[in-house]
C-alpha positions as CSV (number, residue, x, y, z in Angstrom):
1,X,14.3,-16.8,1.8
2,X,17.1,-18.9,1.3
3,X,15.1,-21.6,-0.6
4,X,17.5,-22.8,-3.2
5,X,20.4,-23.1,-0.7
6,X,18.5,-25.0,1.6
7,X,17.1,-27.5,-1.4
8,X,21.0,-28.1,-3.1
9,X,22.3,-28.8,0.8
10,X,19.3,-31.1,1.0
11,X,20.4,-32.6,-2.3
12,X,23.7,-32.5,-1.3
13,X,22.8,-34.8,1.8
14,X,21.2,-36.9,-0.7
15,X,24.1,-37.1,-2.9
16,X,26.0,-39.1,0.3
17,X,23.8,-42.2,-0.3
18,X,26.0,-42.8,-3.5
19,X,28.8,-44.2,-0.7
20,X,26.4,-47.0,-0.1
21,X,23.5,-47.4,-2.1
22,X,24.2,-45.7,-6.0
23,X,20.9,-47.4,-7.4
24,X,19.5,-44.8,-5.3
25,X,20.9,-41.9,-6.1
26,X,18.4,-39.8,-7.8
27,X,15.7,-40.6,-5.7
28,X,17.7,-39.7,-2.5
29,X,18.4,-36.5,-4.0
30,X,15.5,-35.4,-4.7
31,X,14.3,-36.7,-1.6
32,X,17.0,-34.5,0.1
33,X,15.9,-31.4,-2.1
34,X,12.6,-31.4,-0.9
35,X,12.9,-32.5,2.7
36,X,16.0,-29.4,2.5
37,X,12.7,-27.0,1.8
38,X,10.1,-28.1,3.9
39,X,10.8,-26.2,7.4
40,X,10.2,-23.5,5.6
41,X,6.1,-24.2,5.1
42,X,5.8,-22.4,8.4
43,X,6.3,-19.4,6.9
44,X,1.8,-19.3,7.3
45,X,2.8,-19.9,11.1
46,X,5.5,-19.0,13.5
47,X,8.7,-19.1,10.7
48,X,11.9,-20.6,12.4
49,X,9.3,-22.0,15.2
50,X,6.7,-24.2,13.8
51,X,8.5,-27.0,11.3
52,X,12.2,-26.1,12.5
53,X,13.6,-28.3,15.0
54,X,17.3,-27.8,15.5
55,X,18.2,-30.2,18.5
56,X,15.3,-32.8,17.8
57,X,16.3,-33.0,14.3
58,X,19.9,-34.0,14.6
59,X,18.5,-36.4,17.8
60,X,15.8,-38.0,15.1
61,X,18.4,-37.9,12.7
62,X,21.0,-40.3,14.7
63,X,18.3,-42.4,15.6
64,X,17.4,-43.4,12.1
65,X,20.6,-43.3,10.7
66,X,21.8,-46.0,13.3
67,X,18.2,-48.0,12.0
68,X,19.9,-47.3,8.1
69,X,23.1,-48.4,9.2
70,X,21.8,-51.9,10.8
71,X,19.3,-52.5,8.4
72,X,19.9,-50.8,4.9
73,X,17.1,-50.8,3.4
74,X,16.1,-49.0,0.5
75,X,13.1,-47.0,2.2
76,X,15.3,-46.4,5.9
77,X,18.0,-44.8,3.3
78,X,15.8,-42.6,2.3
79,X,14.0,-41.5,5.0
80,X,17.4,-41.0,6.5
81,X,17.9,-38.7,3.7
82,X,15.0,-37.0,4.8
83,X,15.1,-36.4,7.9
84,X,18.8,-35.2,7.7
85,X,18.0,-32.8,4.8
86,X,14.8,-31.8,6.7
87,X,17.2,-31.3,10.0
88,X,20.0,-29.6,8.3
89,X,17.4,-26.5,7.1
90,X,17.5,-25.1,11.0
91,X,20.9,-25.1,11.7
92,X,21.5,-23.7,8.8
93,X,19.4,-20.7,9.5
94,X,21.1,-20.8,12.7
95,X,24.3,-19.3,11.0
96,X,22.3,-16.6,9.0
97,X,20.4,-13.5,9.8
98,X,16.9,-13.4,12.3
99,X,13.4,-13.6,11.5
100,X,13.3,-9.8,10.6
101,X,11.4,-8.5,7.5
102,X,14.6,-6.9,6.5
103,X,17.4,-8.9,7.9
104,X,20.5,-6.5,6.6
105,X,19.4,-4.1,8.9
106,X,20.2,-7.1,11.5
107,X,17.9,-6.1,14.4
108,X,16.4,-9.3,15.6
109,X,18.0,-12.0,17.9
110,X,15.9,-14.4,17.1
111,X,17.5,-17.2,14.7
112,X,15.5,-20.6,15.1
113,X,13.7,-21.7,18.3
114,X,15.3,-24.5,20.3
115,X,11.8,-26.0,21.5
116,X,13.9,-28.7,23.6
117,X,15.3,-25.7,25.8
118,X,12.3,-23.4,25.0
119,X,14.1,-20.7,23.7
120,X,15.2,-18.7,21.0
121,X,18.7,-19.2,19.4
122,X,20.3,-16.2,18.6
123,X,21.7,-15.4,14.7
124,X,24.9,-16.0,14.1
125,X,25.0,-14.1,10.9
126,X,27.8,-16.2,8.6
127,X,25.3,-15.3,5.5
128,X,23.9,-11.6,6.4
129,X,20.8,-12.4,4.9
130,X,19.0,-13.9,1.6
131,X,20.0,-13.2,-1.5
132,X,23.6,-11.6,0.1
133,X,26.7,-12.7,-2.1
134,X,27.7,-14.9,0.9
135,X,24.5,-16.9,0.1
136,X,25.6,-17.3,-3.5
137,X,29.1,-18.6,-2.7
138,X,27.5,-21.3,-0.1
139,X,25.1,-22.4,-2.8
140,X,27.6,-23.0,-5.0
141,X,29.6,-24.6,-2.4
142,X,26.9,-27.4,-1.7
143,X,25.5,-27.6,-5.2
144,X,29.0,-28.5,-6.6
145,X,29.4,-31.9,-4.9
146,X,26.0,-32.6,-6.8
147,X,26.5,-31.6,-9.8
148,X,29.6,-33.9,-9.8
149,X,27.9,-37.1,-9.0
150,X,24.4,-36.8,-11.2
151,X,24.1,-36.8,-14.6
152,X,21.7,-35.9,-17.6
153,X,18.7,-34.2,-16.5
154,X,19.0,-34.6,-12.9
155,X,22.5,-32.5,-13.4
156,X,21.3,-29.9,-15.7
157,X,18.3,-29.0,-12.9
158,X,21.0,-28.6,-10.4
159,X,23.1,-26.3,-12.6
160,X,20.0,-24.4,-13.0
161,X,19.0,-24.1,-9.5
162,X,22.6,-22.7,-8.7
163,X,22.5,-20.3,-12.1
164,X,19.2,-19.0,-10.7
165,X,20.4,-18.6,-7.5
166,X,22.7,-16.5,-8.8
């Protein structure tokens, strides 16, 4: 499970709302951390299928991002941090392995299901699989921007999520 890389690129999304809204800034990220892990809560159902919505997600995530744009408030910010974070997580696993139990051995074709097309999405396998050194490097890749906007304790959680990760 790819947990940590999906929470920092959730963070990471989070980490955007510095451009417009700073006050906001540790909120939104972790906001973005949590909403980055929540697809994965159907792991107790149909994992990839229940809670992961590639196509919807980005289409929910224009929607309120044009509401956050015209109205900017401080709670459609952050649900646009949300939803976004919470949208990225599927196209993410998109790019990795399929929902096999042991996804180096790469035998499933089955990445995240595309209910708007009622279908499965095959893997495109750009990180092998959890835990592969690929994974590592993109973790580190999304945690840095973090890292570099946060401070104090907010910063030293991130570092630790990436050290873990490692």
């Amino acid at each position: 499970m790819m947990t940590s890389t999906h929470a920092l690129s959730g963070a990471a999304v989070g980490a955007l709302i510095v451009v417009v809204s700073p006050e906001l800034l540790p909120v939104a990220i972790i906001v973005g951390l949590l909403a980055g892990v929540v697809p994965d809560l159907d792991l107790i159902w149909t994992h990839r299928k229940t809670t992961h919505f590639p196509i919807y997600g980005a289409v929910g995530t224009l929607a309120v991002g044009l509401v956050a744009a015209t109205t900017g408030g401080s709670v459609v910010l952050l649900l646009t941090v949300a939803v976004a974070a919470f949208s990225l997580h599927p196209l993410m696993d998109i790019l990795c392995g399929g929902v096999e139990v042991r996804p180096w051995e790469a035998t499933s074709e089955r990445a995240v299901y595309d209910h708007a097309h009622h279908r499965w999405l095959r893997p495109r396998r750009l990180v092998r699989y959890a835990g592969a050194p690929e994974e590592l490097l993109l973790t580190a890749i999304v945690g840095f921007p973090v890292v570099v906007v946060t401070t104090d304790a907010l910063q030293q959680g991130i570092v630790v999520i990436i050290l873990v990760s490692g």
